[in-house]
C-alpha positions in Angstrom: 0.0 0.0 0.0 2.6 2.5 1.2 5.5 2.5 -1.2 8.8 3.8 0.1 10.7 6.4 -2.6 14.0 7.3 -1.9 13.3 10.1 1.4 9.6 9.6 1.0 6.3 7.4 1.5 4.0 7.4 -1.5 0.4 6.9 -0.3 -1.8 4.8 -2.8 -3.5 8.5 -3.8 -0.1 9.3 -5.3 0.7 11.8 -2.7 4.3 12.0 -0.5 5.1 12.5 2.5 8.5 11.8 4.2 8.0 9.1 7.1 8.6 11.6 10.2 4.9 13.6 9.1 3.7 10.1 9.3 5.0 9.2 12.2 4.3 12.6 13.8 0.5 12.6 12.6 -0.9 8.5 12.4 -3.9 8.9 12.5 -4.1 11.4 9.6 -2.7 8.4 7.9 -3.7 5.2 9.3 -7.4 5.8 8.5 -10.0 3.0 9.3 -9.8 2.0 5.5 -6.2 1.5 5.5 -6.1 -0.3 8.7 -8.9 -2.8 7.5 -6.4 -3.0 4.1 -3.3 -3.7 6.3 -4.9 -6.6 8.4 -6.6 -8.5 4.8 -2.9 -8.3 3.4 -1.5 -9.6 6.6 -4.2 -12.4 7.1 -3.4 -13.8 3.4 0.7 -13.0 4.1 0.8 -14.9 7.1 -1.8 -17.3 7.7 -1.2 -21.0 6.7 -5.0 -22.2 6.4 -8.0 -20.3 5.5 -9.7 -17.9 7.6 -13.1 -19.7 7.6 -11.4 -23.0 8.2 -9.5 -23.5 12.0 -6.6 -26.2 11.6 -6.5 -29.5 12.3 -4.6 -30.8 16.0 -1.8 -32.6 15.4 -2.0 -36.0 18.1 1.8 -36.8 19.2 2.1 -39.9 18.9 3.9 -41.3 22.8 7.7 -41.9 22.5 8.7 -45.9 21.8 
């Protein structure tokens, strides 16, 4: 979403803004919208089954 450019962030709207006016001003930045992008990117990134589905326990079987 947020593209880092040599001393700036480019917001998807095209516009720049260098990172300490980000920092300085979140919630300016971080609107509910991009938030609710953010966590659908992270869930496909980093989740290892689907969201509807919970995974399977894994029985250990006892030491022999």
């Amino acid at each position: 979403m947020f593209k880092k450019t040599a001393k700036h962030i480019e917001l998807p709207d095209g516009s720049k803004f260098f990172e300490s006016k980000i920092e300085a001003d979140p919630e300016r930045f971080f609107t509910p919208e991009v938030l609710k992008a953010l966590d659908e990117f992270c869930k496909k990134k980093f989740c290892f089954a689907d969201n509807d589905e919970q995974p399977e326990a894994v029985e250990e079987k006892p030491a022999a």
